[in-house]
Each structure stands twice: as C-alpha cells, then as structure tokens.
TORLO-216826 format. One record per residue: x, y, z of N, C-alpha, C in turn. Coordinates in nm, 3 decimals, decimal comma, always signed. Example, Ala and Ser with C-alpha at 12.3 -4.5 7.8 and 13.67 -1.06 7.14 Angstrom:
2
> nu|nv|nw|cau|cav|caw|cu|cv|cw
> +1,319|-0,569|+0,780|+1,230|-0,450|+0,780|+1,320|-0,330|+0,780
> +1,285|-0,225|+0,708|+1,367|-0,106|+0,714|+1,290|+0,003|+0,787
This chain:
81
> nu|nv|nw|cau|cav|caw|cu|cv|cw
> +0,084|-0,118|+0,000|+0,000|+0,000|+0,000|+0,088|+0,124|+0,000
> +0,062|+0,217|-0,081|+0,149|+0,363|-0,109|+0,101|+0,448|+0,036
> +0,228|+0,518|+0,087|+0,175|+0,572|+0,190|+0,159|+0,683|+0,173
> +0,030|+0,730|+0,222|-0,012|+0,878|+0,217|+0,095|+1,006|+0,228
> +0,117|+1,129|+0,091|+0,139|+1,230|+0,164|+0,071|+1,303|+0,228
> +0,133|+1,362|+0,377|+0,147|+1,411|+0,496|+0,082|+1,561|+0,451
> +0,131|+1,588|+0,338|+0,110|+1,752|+0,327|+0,028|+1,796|+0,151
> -0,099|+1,819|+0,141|-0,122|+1,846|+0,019|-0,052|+1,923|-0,099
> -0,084|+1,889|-0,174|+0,057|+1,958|-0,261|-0,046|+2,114|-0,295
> +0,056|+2,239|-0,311|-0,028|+2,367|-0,312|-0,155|+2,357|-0,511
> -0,080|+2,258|-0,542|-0,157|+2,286|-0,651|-0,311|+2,213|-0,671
> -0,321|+2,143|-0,534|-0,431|+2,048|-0,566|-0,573|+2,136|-0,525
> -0,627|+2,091|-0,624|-0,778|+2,176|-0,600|-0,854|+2,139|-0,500
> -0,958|+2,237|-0,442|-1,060|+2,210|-0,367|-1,109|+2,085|-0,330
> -1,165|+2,063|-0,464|-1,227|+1,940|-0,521|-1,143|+1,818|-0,481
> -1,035|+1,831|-0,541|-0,997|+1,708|-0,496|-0,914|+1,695|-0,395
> -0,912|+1,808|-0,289|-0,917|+1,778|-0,120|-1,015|+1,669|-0,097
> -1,137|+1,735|-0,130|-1,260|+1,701|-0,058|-1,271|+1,536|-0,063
> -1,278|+1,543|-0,216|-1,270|+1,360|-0,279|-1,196|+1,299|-0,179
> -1,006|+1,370|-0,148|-0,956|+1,275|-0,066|-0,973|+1,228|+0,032
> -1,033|+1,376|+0,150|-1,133|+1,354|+0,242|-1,231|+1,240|+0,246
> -1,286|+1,237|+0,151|-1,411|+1,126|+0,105|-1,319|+0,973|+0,119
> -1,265|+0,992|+0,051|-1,184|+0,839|+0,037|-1,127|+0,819|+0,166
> -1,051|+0,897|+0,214|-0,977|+0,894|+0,347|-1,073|+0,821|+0,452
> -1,208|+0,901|+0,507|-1,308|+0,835|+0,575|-1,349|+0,713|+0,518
> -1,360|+0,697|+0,394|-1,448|+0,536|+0,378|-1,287|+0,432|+0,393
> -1,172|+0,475|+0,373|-1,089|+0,362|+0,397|-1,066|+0,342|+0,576
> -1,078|+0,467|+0,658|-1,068|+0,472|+0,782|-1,189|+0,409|+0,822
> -1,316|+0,401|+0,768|-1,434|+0,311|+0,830|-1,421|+0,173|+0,736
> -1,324|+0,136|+0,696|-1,309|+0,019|+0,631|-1,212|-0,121|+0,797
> -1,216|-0,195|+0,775|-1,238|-0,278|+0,875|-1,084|-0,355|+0,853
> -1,008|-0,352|+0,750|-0,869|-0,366|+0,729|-0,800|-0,238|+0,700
> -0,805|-0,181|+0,830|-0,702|-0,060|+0,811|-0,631|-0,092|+0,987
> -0,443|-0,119|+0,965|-0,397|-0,116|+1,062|-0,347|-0,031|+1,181
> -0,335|+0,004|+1,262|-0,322|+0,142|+1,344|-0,255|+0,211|+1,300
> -0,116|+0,189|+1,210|-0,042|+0,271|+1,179|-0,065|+0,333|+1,048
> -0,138|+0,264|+0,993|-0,214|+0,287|+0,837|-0,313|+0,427|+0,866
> -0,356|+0,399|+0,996|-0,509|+0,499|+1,027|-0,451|+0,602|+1,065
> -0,353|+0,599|+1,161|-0,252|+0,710|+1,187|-0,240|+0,796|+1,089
> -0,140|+0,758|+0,957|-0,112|+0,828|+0,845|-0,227|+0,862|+0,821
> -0,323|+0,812|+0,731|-0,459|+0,856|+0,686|-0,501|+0,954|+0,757
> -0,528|+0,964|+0,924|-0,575|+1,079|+1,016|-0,461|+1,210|+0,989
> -0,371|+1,181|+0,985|-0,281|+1,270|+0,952|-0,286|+1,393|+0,845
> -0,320|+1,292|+0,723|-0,323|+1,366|+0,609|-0,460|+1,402|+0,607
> -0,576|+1,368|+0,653|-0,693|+1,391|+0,683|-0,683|+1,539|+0,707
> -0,628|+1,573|+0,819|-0,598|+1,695|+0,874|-0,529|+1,785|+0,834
> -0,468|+1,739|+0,750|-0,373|+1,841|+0,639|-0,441|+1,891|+0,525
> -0,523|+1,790|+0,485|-0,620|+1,832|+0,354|-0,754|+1,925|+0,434
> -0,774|+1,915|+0,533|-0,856|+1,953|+0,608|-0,830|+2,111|+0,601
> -0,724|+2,115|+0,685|-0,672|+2,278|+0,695|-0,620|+2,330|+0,553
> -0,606|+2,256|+0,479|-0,537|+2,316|+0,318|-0,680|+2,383|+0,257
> -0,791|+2,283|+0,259|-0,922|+2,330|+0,210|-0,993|+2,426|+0,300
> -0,962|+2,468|+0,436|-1,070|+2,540|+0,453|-1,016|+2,699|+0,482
> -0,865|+2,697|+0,461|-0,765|+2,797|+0,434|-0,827|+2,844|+0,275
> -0,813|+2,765|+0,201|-0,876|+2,784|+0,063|-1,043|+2,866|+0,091
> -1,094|+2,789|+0,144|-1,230|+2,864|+0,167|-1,236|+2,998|+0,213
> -1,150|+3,026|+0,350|-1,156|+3,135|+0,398|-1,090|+3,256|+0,289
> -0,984|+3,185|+0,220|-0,927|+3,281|+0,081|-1,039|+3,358|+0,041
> -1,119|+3,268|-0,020|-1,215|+3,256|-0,138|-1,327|+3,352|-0,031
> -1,363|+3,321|+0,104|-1,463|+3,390|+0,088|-1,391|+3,568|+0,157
> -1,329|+3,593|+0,169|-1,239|+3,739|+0,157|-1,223|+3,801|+0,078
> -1,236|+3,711|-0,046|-1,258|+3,801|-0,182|-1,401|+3,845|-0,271
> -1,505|+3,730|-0,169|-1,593|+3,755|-0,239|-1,691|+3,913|-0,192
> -1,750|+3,968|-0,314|-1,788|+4,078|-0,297|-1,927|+4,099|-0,334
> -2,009|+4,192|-0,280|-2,177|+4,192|-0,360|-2,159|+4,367|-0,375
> -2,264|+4,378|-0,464|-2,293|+4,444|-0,516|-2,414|+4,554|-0,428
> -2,415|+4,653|-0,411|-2,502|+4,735|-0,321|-2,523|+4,861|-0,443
> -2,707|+4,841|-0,411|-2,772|+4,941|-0,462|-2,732|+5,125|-0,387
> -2,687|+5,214|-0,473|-2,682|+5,314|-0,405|-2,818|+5,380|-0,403
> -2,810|+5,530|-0,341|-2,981|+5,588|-0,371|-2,986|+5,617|-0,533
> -2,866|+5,648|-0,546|-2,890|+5,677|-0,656|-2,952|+5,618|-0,849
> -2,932|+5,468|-0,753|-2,949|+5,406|-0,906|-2,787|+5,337|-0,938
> -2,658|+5,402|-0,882|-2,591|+5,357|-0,947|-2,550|+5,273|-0,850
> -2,453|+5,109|-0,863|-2,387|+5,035|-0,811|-2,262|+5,031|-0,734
> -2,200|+4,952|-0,630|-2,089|+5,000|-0,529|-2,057|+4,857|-0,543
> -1,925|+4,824|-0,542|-1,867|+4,735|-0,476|-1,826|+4,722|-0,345
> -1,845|+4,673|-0,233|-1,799|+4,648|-0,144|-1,756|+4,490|-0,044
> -1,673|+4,504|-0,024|-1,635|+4,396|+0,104|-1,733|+4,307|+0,115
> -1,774|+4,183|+0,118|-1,862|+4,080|+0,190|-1,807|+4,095|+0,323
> -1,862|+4,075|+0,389|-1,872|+4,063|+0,564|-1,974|+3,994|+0,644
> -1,998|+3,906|+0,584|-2,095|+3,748|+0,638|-2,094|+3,735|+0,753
C-alpha cells in the first residue's frame, strides 16, 4: 500500500481535497485498516482539512456583492458574512 502524503501539494484543487477527504473516511471506516495505516490517513486527513478550509476562507475574503446606491448607481464592497 502507497503511503499517504502528509502535506497536500499547493496545486491540488478544492475538489480534490474534498474527494480525498471522502476516500480517506471510507478507507478509515473500512475494517482492514492497521493502526499505523489509520494514523497516516488521520494525519493527512488533517492536512487536507486545513489546506481546504484555508482555501475557503481565501475565497470567501474576496468575495464581494454588489449594493444598490440611492442613486441608481452600483458600489462594490467587502462581503462581511
């Protein structure tokens, strides 16, 4: 079995954090996984974990709406959720 990297690589997308996430849990609720196997897996679990939601918090810092002025005309400003 190939052992998990520890640290996501910066180029990997969202998406396929998440997938790994996905896979990660169904092999960790799989019933032949050895302690030291689950170890690694939890490991990188947590790495893809914080890689994606670092990504999120990016993403939502940039996102912006649009506000009606009185006037009719449009403003960009800051999201602040």
């Amino acid at each position: 079995m190939a052992k998990p990297n520890a640290t996501p690589a910066p180029s990997v997308s969202f998406e396929s954090r998440l997938d790994r996430l996905e896979s990660i849990v169904h092999e960790l609720e799989g019933d032949q996984v050895d302690l030291a196997h689950a170890l690694a897996l939890f490991e990188e679990g947590v790495e893809c974990l914080r890689a994606a939601s670092k990504e999120l918090a990016d993403a939502r810092a940039k996102v912006q709406r649009l506000v009606e002025r009185d006037d009719g005309s449009f403003e960009l400003t800051d999201f602040r959720g």
